[in-house]
C-alpha positions in Angstrom: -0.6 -3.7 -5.3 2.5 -4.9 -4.1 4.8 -6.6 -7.0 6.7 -9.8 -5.6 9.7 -11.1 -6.9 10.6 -15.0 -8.5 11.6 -15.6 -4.6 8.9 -14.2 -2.9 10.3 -11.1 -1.9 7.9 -7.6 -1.9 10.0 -4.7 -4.2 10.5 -1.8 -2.4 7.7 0.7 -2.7 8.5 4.6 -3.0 5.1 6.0 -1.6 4.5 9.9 -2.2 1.5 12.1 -1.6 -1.3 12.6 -4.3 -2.1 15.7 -2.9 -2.0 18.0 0.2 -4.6 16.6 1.9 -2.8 12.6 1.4 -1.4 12.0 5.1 -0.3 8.6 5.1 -0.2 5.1 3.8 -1.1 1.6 4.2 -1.3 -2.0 3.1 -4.7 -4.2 3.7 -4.8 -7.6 2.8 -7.2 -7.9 -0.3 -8.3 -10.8 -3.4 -6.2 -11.1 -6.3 -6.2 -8.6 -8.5 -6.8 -6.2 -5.9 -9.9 -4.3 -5.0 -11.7 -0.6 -5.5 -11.7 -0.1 -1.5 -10.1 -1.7 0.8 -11.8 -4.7 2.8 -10.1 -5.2 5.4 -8.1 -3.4 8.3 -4.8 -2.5 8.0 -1.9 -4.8 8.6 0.4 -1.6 8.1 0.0 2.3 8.0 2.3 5.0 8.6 2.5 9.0 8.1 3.5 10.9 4.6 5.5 13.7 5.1 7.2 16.4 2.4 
């Protein structure tokens, strides 16, 4: 989940790999409080590399 700030503002996010097999990342839209699996498509996903 993504933590907001008092003025609405997303804190940066420092995204690494879990494992070797990890090859990217990206944010869905979900309920509050978040959810086990996504459900829904992404609204953003790019590549992990290192």
């Amino acid at each position: 989940m993504l933590s907001v700030d008092e003025e609405g503002f997303v804190l940066p996010v420092l995204a690494t790999p879990q494992d070797e097999e990890t090859d990217g990342v990206a944010v869905t839209v979900e309920p509050e409080g978040g959810s086990e699996q996504p459900t829904s498509d992404p609204v953003m996903a790019m590549p992990v590399t290192g």
